[in-house]
N, C-alpha and C positions, 0 to 999 in steps of 0.2 A: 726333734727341734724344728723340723722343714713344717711338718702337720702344722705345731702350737703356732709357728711363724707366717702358715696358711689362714689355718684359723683368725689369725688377731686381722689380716688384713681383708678378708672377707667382711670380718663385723663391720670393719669401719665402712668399707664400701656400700656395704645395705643400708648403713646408718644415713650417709651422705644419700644412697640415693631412693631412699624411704622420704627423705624430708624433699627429695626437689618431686618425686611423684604424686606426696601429700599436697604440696603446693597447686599445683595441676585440678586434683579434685578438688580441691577448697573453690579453685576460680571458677570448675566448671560446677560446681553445686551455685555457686554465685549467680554466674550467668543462665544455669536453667533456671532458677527460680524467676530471675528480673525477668526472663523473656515468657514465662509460666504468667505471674502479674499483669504485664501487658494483656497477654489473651483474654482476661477477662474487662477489659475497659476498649471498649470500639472506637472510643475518640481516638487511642494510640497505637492501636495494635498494629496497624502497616503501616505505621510511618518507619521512614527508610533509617530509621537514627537505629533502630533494633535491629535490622538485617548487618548494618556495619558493627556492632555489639557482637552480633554473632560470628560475622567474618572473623573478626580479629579475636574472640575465641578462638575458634577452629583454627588459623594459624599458630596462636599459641600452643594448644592442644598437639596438633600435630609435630609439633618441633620437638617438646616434650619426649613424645613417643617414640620418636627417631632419634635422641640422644639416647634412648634405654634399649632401642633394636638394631642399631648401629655396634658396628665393630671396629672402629678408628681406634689405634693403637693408641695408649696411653689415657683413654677414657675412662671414666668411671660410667658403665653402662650397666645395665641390669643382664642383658644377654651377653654381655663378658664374664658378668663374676659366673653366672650359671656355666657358661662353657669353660673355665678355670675351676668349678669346685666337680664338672664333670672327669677334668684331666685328673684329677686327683681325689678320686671317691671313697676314701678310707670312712669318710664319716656319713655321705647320703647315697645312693642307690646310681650309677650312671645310666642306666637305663629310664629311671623315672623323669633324670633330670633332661635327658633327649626327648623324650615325649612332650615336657613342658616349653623347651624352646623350642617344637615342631608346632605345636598349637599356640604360642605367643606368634610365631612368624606368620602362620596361617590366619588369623584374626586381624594382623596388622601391614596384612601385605598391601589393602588399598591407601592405608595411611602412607606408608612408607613412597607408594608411587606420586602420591596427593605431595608429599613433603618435600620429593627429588626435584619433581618437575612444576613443582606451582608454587613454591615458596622459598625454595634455595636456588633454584634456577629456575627459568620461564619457558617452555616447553614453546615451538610455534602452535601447534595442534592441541587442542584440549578433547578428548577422549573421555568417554566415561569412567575411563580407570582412573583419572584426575579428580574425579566430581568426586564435592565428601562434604556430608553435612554435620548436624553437630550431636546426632546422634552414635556415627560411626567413630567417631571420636570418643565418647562417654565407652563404647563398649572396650573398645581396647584398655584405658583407663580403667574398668572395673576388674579387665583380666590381669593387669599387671601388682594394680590390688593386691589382689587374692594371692598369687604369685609370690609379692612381697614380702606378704603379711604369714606365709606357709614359710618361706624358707629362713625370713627372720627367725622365728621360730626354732626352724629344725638348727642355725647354727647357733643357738644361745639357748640348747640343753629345755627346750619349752617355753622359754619364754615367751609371752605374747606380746602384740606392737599392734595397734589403730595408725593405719597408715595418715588414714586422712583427721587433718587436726580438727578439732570444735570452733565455732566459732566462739570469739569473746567477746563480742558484742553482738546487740539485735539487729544488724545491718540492716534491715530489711525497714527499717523507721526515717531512714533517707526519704526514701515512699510515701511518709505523711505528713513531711516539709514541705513548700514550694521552693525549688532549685531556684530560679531568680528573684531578682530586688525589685523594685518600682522605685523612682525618684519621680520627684516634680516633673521628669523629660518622658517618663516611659519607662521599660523594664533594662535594668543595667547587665550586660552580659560580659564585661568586662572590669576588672579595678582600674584605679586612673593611676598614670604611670608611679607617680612619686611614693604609693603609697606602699608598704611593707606589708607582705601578711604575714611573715612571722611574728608580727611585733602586736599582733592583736592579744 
């Protein structure tokens, strides 16, 4: 009964946190793409609006990652259920699964310094153990992937899981609209107070 009762809460735990890692990759395929686009048109490519695009990536990114390698009591984290289905290895390997939270901590140990001291708290000294750009972010992302997507799996008898969702729309045709308006005054970058944009 303890196992079935292990088992059923395991599932849901991966379920919950399949879809917040999914989410993760979704934004970060978003924002490589946009900042991929940019590089190839010169008129835009350093303007400062895509370096802050990217910052607040990479913050997102990193925070992500530190609720799934964090160990805060009462968390749904990805390195809690692995160290719980370690305690209780009737059904996967404990040695396999120590190896895999030894190379998730290892891949994500500048994340985790980048997220202590630059984003939950402000460190006075920045170090290069702080400096993270948005590539170091994508990799741990693609390890915890894999991760996922393997031990989904092994608790649901084979089953398989695409962590990261499709898009459902062409997102990418924002791109061959122009973002502002022109009135009789010039370009509008604002609605005027009264008006509703729900109600359009």
């Amino acid at each position: 009964r303890v196992m079935v009762d292990n088992l059923s809460k395991w599932r849901d735990d991966i379920e919950v946190i399949s879809n917040d890692i999914g989410l993760a990759l979704l934004y970060r395929d978003t924002i490589e793409m946009t900042l991929n686009i940019a590089t190839f048109n010169p008129k835009i490519q350093n303007l400062n609006w895509f370096k802050i695009l990217a910052n607040v990536y990479i913050d997102s990114g990193a925070m992500t990652i530190r609720r799934h390698i964090g160990e805060h009591k009462g968390s749904r984290s990805f390195i809690r259920l692995l160290e719980s289905i370690k305690r209780n290895p009737s059904l996967l390997d404990a040695t396999d699964i120590a190896l895999d939270i030894s190379e998730l901590n290892s891949i994500s140990k500048r994340v985790r310094i980048f997220s202590n001291k630059r984003i939950a708290h402000w460190d006075a000294v920045q170090t290069l153990d702080t400096a993270i750009d948005v590539q170091s972010i994508s990799e741990v992302l693609d390890k915890l992937e894999g991760l996922v997507e393997k031990y989904y799996s092994l608790l649901n008898s084979g089953k398989g899981l695409k962590v990261k969702p499709s898009f459902f729309e062409p997102w990418h045709i924002i791109f061959e609209e122009p973002w502002s308006v022109r009135n009789s005054e010039g370009f509008v970058f604002q609605r005027e107070p009264n008006v509703n944009p729900t109600a359009e």
